[in-house]
C-alpha positions in Angstrom: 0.0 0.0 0.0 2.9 2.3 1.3 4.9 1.6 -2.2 1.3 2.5 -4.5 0.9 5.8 -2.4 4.7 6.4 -2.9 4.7 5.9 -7.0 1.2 7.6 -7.5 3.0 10.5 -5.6 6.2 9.9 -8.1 4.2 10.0 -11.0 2.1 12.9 -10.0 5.2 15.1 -9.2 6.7 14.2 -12.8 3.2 14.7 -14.4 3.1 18.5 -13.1 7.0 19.1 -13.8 6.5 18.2 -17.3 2.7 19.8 -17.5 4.6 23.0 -16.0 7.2 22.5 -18.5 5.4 21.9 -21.9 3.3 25.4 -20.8 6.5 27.3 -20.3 7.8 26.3 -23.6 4.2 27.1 -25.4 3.7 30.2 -23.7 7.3 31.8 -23.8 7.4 34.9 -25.7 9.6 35.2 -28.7 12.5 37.1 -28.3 14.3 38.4 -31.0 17.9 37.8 -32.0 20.6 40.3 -32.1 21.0 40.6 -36.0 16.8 40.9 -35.8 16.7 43.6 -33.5 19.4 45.5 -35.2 18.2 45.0 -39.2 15.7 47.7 -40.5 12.2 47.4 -39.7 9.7 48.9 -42.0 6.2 49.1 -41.1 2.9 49.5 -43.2 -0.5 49.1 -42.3 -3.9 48.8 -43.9 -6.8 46.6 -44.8 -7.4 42.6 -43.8 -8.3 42.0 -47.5 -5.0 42.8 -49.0 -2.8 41.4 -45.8 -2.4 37.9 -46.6 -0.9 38.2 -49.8 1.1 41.6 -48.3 2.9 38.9 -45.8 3.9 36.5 -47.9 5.4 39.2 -50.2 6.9 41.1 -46.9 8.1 37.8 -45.6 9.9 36.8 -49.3 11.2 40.6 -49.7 12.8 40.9 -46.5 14.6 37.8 -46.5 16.5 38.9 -49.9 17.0 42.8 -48.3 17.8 40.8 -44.6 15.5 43.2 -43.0 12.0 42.8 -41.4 8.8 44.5 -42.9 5.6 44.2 -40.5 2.3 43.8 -42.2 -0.3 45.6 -39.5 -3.7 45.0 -40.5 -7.6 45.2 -40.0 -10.3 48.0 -39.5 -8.6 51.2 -39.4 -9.6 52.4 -36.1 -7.3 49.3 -34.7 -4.2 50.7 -36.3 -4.5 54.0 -37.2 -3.4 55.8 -34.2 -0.1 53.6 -34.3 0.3 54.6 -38.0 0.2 58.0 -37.3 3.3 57.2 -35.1 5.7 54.9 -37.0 3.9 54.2 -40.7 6.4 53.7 -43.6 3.9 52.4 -45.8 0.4 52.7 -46.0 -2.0 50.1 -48.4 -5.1 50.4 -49.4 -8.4 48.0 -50.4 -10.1 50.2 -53.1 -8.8 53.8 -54.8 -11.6 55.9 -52.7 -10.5 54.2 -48.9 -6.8 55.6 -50.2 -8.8 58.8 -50.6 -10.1 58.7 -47.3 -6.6 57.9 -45.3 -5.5 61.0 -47.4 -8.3 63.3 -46.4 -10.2 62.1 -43.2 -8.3 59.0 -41.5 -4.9 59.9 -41.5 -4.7 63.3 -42.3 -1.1 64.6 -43.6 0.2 61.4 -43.2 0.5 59.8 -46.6 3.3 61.5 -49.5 0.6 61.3 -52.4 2.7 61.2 -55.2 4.0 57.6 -53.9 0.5 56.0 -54.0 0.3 53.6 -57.0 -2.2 51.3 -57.8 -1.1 47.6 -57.8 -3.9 45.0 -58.5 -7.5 44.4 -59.3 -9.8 41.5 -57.9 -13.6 41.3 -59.0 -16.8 41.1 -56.6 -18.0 37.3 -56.4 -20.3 35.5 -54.0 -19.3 33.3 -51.7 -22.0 30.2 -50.5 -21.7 27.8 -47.9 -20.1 24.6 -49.0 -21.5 22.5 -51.7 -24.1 25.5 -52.7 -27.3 24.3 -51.1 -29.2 27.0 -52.7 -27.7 26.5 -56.7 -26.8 29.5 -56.6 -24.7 30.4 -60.3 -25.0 34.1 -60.3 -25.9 37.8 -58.8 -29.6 36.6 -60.5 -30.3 33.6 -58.3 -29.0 35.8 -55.5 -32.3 38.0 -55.8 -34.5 35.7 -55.6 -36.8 34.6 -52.8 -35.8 32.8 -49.8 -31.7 33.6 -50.3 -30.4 36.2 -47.1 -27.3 37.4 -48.1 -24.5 39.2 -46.3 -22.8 42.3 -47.5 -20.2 44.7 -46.5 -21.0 48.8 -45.8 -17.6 50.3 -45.7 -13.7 48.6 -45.8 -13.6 49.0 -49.6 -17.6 47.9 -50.3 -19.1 51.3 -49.7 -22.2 50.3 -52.2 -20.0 47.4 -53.9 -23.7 45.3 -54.2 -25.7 48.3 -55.6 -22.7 48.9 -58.4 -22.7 44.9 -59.1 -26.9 44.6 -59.2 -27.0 47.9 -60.8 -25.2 47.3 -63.3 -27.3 46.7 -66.4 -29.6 49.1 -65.7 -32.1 46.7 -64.2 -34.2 48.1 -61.1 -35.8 44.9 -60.2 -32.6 43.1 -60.0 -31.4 46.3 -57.6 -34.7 45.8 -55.6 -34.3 42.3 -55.3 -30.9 42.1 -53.7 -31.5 44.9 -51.4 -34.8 42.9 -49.9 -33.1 39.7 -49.5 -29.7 41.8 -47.7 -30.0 40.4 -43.7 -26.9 42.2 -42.4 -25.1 45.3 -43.5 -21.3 44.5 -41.7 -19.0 47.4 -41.2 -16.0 45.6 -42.2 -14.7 42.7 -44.1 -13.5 41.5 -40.1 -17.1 41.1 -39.0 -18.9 40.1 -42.3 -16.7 37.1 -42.0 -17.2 36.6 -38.4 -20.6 36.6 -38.7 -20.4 33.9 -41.7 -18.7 31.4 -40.0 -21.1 31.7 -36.4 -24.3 32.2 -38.5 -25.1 29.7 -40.8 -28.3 31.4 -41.8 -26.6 33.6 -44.1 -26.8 32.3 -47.8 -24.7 34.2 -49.7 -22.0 36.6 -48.8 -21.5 39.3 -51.4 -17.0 40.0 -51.4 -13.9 39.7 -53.1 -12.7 36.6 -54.6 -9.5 37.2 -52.3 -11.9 35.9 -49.4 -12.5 33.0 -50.4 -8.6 32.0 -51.2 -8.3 33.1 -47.3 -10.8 30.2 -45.5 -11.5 27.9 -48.9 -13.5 25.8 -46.2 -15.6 28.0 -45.3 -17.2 28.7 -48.6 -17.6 28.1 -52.1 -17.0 30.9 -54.6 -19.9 31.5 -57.3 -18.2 34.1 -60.0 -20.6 37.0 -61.0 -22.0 37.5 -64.1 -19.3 38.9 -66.6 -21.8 41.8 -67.6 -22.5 42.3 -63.6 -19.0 42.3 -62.4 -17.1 44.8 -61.1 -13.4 45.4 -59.6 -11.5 47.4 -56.7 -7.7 47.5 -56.5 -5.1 47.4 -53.4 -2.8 50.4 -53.7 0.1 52.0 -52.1 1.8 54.5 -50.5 4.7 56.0 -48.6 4.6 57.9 -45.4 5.6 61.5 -45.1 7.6 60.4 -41.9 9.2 57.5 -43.1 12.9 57.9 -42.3 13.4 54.5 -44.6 11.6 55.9 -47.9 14.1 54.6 -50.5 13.9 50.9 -48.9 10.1 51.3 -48.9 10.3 52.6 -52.8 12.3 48.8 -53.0 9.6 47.4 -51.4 6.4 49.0 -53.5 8.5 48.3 -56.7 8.6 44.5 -55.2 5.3 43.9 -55.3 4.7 44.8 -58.8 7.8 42.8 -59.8 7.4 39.1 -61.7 7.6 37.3 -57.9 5.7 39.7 -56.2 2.9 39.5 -59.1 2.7 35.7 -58.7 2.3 36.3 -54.7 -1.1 38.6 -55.1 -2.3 35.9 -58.2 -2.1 33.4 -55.5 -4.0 35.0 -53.5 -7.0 35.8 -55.8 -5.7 39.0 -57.2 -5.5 39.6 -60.9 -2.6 40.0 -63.0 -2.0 43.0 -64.9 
């Protein structure tokens, strides 16, 4: 009895040692090396949309420069504070939110005659896997019994009225608009609300969404004559102190390997 007491007691002490341990090891932060903390840093912040295909490209440019370039993004009230701070580069998810960092967000902030335009993707609509509904276009979308999900700001400001209103059809406008059961601020919370409420349909987006979370959804491509585009652009900071290695980086992305980066990612090639 005295020896089972004794090795449950063993076992226990060795069971919290290397519990204790494995959660120090999981739960350590990161600490940079020497040659990391001393290599250029540039920062640039912006949209969710664009970032995934901004890392990769960051990650593959500043292993050939030996430098670090951090990709801060998400709705703009989350960074936009820190931007005004340390921003070297600022990108954008359509031409009229560039237009708005310059003249409401982050005012004084952005050297406008850095911002270029870099790459298209088109509006699609995303349905939960295997398309329940047969849904093959912006058409089936207005029809009766589909609740769809759009976005009403991060780049969409009226992004479904431009792809219903296209061909000049009004009942095509006034059937989207009925069956529309949540107008999300952001790209962030449209997609949060996707993947927690499986009453939602169709979710009107980028392709580039889709690429993100290919589990999460099906694409359905718009109708050619329906379809419509917004770029990612841009754009060096007045206070950058690092401008010429953030020129490197802008002219990067639009290089041959930073072209095949964004295609990954659902973006279009020039």
């Amino acid at each position: 009895m005295k020896r089972s007491i004794a090795t449950l007691a063993v076992r226990a002490a060795l069971f919290t040692f290397f519990t204790g341990f494995w959660a120090i090891s999981v739960n350590a932060p990161q600490t940079a090396t020497a040659a990391e903390k001393s290599a250029p840093v540039l920062r640039a912040y912006g949209p969710g949309g664009p970032a995934p295909a901004m890392r990769e490209a960051a990650t593959v440019f500043g292993g050939k420069k030996g430098i670090r370039v951090e990709i801060n993004a998400g709705p703009t009230p989350t960074w936009k504070d820190r931007a005004m701070q340390d921003a070297d580069l600022i990108f954008s998810g359509s031409e009229y939110m560039m237009t708005d960092f310059m003249q409401k967000d982050l005012p004084g902030l952005i050297d406008i005659t850095t911002i270029r335009t870099l790459y298209l993707r088109p509006a699609a609509i995303l349905v939960r896997p295997g398309n329940p509904k047969n849904i093959k276009g912006i058409v089936d979308v207005a029809k009766p019994g589909v609740k769809i999900l759009v976005v009403q700001g991060a780049g969409q400001v009226g992004m479904w009225e431009d792809v219903a209103g296209r061909t000049g059809d009004v009942r095509l406008v006034d059937g989207v608009r009925g069956n529309i059961g949540r107008f999300a601020p952001n790209s962030a919370e449209a997609k949060r609300l996707w993947n927690s409420d499986p009453s939602f349909d169709a979710w009107l987006i980028w392709t580039i969404w889709q690429k993100e979370s290919p589990a999460a959804a099906d694409l359905v491509n718009i109708e050619p004559e329906n379809v419509v585009y917004r770029s990612c652009g841009i754009a060096i900071t007045n206070l950058s102190q690092q401008k010429a290695l953030a020129k490197e980086f802008c002219e990067f992305l639009q290089s041959g390997e930073g072209q095949k980066i964004f295609v990954k990612w659902g973006w279009m090639a020039p």
